[in-house]
N, C-alpha and C positions, 0 to 999 in steps of 0.2 A: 709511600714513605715508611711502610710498616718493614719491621728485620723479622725473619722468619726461621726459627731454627731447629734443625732436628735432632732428634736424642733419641737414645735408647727409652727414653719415659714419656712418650710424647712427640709432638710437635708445639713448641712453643711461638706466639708472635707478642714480638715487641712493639709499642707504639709512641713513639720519639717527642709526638706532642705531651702526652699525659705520664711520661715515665714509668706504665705500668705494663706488664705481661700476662697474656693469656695464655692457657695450657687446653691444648687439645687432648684430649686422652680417649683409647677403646673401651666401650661399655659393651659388652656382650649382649646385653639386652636392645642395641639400640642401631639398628642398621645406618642410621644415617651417621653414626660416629666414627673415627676412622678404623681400619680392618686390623690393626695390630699397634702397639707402644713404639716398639723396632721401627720408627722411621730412618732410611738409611739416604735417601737421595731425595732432591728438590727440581724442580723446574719451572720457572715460570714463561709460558709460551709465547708465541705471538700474538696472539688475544688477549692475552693478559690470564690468562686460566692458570693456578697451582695445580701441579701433580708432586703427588707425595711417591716413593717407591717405599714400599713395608718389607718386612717378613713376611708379609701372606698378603701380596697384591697390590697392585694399582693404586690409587684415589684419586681422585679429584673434589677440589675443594670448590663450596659455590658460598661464592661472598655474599648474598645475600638474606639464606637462610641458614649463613653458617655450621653449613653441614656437610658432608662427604657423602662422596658415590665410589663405589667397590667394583674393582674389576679385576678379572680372574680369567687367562687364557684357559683354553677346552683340549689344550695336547695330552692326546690319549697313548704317547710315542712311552713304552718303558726302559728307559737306559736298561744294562745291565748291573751296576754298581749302583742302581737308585728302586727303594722298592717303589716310592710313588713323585709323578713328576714336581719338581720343586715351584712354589711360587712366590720366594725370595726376590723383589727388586732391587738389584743393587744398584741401578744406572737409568735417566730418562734424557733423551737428547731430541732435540729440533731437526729434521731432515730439511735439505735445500729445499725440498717443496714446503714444507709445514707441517709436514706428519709425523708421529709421536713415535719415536724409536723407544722400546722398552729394555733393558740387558739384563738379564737375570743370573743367580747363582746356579748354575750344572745346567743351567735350562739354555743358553744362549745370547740371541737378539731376536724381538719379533718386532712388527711392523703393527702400530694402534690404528685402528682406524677407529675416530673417534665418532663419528657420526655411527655407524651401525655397533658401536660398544666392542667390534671382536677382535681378534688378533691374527697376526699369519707368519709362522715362522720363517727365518731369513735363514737360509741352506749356505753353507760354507763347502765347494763340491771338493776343497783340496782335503777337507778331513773327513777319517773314517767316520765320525758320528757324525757328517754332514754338520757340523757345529752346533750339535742340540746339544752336547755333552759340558760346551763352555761356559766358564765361570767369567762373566763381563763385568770389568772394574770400573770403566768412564767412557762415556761419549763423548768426543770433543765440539762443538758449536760446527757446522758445514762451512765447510771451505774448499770453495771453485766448484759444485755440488757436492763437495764427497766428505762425509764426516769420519774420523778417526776414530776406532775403537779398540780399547785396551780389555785385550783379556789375558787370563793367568797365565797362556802360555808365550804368545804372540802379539803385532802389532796388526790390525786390520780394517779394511775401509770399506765401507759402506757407499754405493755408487748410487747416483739419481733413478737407473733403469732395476735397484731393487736387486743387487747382491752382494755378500760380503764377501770379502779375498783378504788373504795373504796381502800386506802393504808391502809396498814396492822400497827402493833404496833409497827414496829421497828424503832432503834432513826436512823436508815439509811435515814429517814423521812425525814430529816432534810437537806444531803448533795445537795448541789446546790442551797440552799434557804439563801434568803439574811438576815442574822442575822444581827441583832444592840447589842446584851445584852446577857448576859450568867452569871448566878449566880446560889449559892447551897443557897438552906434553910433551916430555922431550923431542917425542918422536913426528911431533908437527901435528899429531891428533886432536880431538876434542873429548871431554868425556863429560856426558850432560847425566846428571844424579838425577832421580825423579823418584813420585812416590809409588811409580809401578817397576823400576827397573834402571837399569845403568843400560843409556846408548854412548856407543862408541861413531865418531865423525871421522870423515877425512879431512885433508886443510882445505876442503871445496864446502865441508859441511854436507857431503852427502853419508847418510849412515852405512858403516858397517857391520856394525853390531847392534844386538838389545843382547842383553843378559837378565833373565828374571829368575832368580834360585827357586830349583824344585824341590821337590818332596813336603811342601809345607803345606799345612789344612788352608781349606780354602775358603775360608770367611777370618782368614788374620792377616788382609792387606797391609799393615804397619809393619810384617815384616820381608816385604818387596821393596820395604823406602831401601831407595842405595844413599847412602850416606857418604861425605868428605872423599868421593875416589883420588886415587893417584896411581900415577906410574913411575916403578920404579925405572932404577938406571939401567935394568937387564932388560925394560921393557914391559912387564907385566905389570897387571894392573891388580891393585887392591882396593878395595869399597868396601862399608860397615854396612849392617843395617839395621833395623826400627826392631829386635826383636831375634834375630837369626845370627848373629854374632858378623865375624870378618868372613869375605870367600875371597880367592886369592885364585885370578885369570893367568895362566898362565902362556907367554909370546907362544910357543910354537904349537899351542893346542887350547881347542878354545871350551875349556873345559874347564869346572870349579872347583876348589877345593875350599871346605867351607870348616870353621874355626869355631864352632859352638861353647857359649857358655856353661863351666860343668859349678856349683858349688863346691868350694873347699878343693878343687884342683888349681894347685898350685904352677904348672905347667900351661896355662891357657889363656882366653881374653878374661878381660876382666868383669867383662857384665853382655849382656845378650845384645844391649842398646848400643851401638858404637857410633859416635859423633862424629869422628874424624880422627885422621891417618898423616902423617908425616915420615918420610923418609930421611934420615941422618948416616948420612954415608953411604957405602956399597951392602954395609950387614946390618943394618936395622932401622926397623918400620914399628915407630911409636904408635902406641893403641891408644884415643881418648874415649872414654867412656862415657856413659850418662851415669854410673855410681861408678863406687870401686875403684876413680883414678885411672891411672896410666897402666900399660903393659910394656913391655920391649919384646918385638919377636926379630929373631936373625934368619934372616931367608936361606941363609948355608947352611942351618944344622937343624935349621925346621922346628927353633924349640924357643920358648919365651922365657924371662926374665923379668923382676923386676926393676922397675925404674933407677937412678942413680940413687944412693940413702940423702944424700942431700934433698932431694924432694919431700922423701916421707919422713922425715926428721920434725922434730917440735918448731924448726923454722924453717921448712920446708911449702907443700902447695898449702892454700889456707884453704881447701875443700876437694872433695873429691867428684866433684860434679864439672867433667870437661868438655865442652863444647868447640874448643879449633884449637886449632896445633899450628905453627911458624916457625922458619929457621930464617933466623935472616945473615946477610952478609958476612958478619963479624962470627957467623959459627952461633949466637945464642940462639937461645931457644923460648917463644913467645908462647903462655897456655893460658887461651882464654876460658872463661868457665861462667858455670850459670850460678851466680849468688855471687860469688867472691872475686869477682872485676878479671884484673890481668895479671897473672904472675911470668916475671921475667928471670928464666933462667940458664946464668952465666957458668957454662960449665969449666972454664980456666980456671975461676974463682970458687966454684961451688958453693955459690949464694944465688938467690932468689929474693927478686922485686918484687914490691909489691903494688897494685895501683887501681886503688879505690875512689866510690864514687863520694863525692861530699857536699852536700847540699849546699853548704856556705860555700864554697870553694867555687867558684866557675871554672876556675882552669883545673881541676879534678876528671877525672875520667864520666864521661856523661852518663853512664849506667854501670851495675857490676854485671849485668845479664851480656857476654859478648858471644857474636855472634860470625865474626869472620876474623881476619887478622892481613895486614896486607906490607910489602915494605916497598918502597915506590923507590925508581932510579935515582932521584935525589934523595936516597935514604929516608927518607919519613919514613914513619910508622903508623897507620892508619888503622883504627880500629872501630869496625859496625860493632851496635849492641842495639836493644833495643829500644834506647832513647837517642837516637840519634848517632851521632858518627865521630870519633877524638881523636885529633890530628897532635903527634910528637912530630915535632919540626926539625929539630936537630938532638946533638947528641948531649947538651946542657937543658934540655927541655926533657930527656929522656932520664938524666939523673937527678933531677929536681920533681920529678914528675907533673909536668906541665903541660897539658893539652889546653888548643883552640879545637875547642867544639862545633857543630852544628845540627841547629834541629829542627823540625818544625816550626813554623810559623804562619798563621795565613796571612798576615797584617805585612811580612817581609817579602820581598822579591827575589827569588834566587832562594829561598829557602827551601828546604827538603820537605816534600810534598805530604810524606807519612816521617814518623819518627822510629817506626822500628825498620830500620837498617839491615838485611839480613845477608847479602854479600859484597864484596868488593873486586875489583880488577883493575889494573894498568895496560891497555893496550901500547900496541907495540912503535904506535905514535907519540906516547906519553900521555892520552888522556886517562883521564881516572872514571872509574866507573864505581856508582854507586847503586846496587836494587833496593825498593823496599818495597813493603806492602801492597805500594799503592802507585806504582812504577819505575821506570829507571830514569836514573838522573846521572850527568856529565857534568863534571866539576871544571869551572871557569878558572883557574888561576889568576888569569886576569882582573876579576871583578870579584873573586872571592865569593861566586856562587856557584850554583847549580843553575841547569837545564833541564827540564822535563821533558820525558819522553813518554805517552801514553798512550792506553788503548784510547783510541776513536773510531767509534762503532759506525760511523756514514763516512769514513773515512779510510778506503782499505788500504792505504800507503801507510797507517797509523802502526804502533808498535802491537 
């Protein structure tokens, strides 16, 4: 029952009965403590044994004399671009059999063997550095023997007889990797946002693409998160992300062109972090930001603007911190944000709604933190944040500001299982979909609740 957590200062563990936190930290003087602060990765095995991934190696944790053991592979291999071999863990994963797969920064995957303490690196024969040169971001849990490995530049699988490859085309690609985003496009695609990269699906759900933006240092994974993609009406697709501004795929070559944040350029995105993207017509693809508000870029003249002044006006966005973008039906325009709820705006009128959370209030918007934005065939307006989910039922609910909510509960049936909400969808059946923390859940109209869908770990028909 203990929570375990890592940090650049430490490893800390929480303990649920007593409320109180213990901190591990490096003593130089003290072999059994652990081998650096820089804890980056966790695992807890099938034994039940922690392994920590450091900055400088290995550990393993023994619960009984709460102390650490330091391990350290013996590759004597010299990249060219590295004067000594790195022993950065960024990654530890469970092989189908039980054995400790390691993934390091420039170093690779190696293979633990725990019993004789050594290591044995894992040969990639399609690449020139036999894959001793890879920077490995996650292992995914073994499935069908084969575990899923993400590195900086590629998608790769790890096999029971002990090599990594090139992953093959299927959207199986995908299971164990940490998605943010999931949408269909015009063109009958899929595009699954993640925090290593943007995969492209067919309508089979078999991948065609990964896209992970090059040239970035290789220990600032936040900015690989692909954020809010979409495709526009020519086809091409646009994704934000964690750090690296917009890149911009375009149809007939699958190549990037990436939109960096500059201070004090007036021409550009408007902050490095980019939430999420919306297309408003054939010539432009609104930028929301994590600061700094909105952008307008025109894909004809290849050159941005700013927003309508109705926005940035004294009763314009009530912040500048955007997290989803909506156009719905009627042509407006829905910008959810992080603090300042939902602002609705109606570009005929050139006013902006506003709709905030209020504690008295139940039919108030359930959080100002939002999180997706949805407008379902019977027009609602459905919005995740992360207290739960507020439903606009019609268009006298929408100018009153009036939601039915849902949230959490454990004591209700049907209730949403976690309260932060982080996406939405309307399948093509008309069920609503709702993710959050802690699963996906199917909204009953009938009964006015939800369905859980979860992981169940003895269970592999489970979600």
């Amino acid at each position: 029952g203990f929570l375990w957590i890592a940090t650049d200062g430490g490893l800390n563990c929480f303990d649920p009965r007593t409320e109180t936190f213990r901190s591990f930290q490096h003593d130089p003087e003290d072999e059994k403590s652990i081998s650096h602060n820089q804890v980056k990765t966790l695992l807890i095995d099938e034994s039940g044994l922690l392994w920590l991934g450091t900055f400088n190696g290995l550990n393993r944790f023994d619960k009984s004399s709460q102390t650490f053991s330091r391990f350290w592979h013996q590759a004597t291999h010299h990249l060219p671009w590295e004067k000594e071999p790195t022993h950065i863990v960024t990654a530890i994963g469970s092989s189908a059999d039980g054995r400790l797969l390691v993934g390091y920064a420039g170093m690779g995957l190696m293979l633990f063997d725990q019993k004789a303490g050594t290591f044995r690196q894992i040969l990639v024969e399609e690449r020139a550095d036999k894959g001793m040169g890879l920077n490995i971001y996650r292992i995914a849990p073994p499935q069908d023997g084969k575990n899923w490995v993400v590195a900086a530049d590629k998608l790769y699988q790890y096999t029971e007889d002990g090599h990594l490859a090139l992953a093959g085309t299927s959207s199986a690609a995908l299971a164990g990797i940490g998605l943010n985003g999931f949408r269909r496009t015009l063109s009958g695609h899929y595009l699954a946002s993640s925090w290593q990269g943007l995969y492209v699906l067919d309508a089979n759900f078999q991948q065609t693409s990964f896209f992970l933006p090059e040239g970035l240092a290789p220990f600032t994974p936040a900015h690989n998160w692909a954020l809010g993609p979409i495709e526009d009406q020519a086809g091409d697709i646009w994704f934000g992300t964690g750090g690296a501004g917009v890149f911009h795929i375009v149809k007939t070559g699958n190549h990037f062109t990436n939109f960096q944040y500059q201070a004090g350029q007036k021409n550009g995105v408007p902050h490095s972090y980019i939430n999420t993207l919306l297309e408003v017509g054939d010539d432009e693809v609104w930028i929301g930001a994590r600061r700094h508000g909105l952008k307008v870029f025109n894909p004809k003249t290849y050159r941005f603007r700013p927003v309508p002044s109705t926005l940035t006006s004294p009763n314009g966005l009530n912040t500048n911190e955007i997290s989803a973008l909506f156009r719905d039906s009627k042509g407006n325009i829905w910008i959810g944000t992080w603090g300042g709820g939902l602002n609705l705006y109606r570009p005929k009128t050139q006013t902006v709604q506003y709709f905030l959370n209020d504690r008295k209030d139940s039919t108030s918007l359930s959080d100002d933190f939002v999180t997706d934005i949805l407008e379902t065939a019977e027009h609602e307006i459905w919005v995740s944040t992360t207290l739960g989910v507020s439903v606009l039922k019609d268009q006298e609910a929408i100018e009153k500001g009036r939601f039915k909510s849902y949230w959490h509960s454990p004591k209700k049936r049907g209730a949403l299982n976690h309260n932060r909400a982080t996406c939405l969808l309307q399948a093509e059946n008309g069920n609503i979909w709702v993710g959050t923390l802690d699963g996906l859940h199917r909204f009953d109209p009938e009964t006015d609740a939800f369905i859980l869908y979860q992981q169940g770990r003895k269970s592999p028909n489970s979600l």
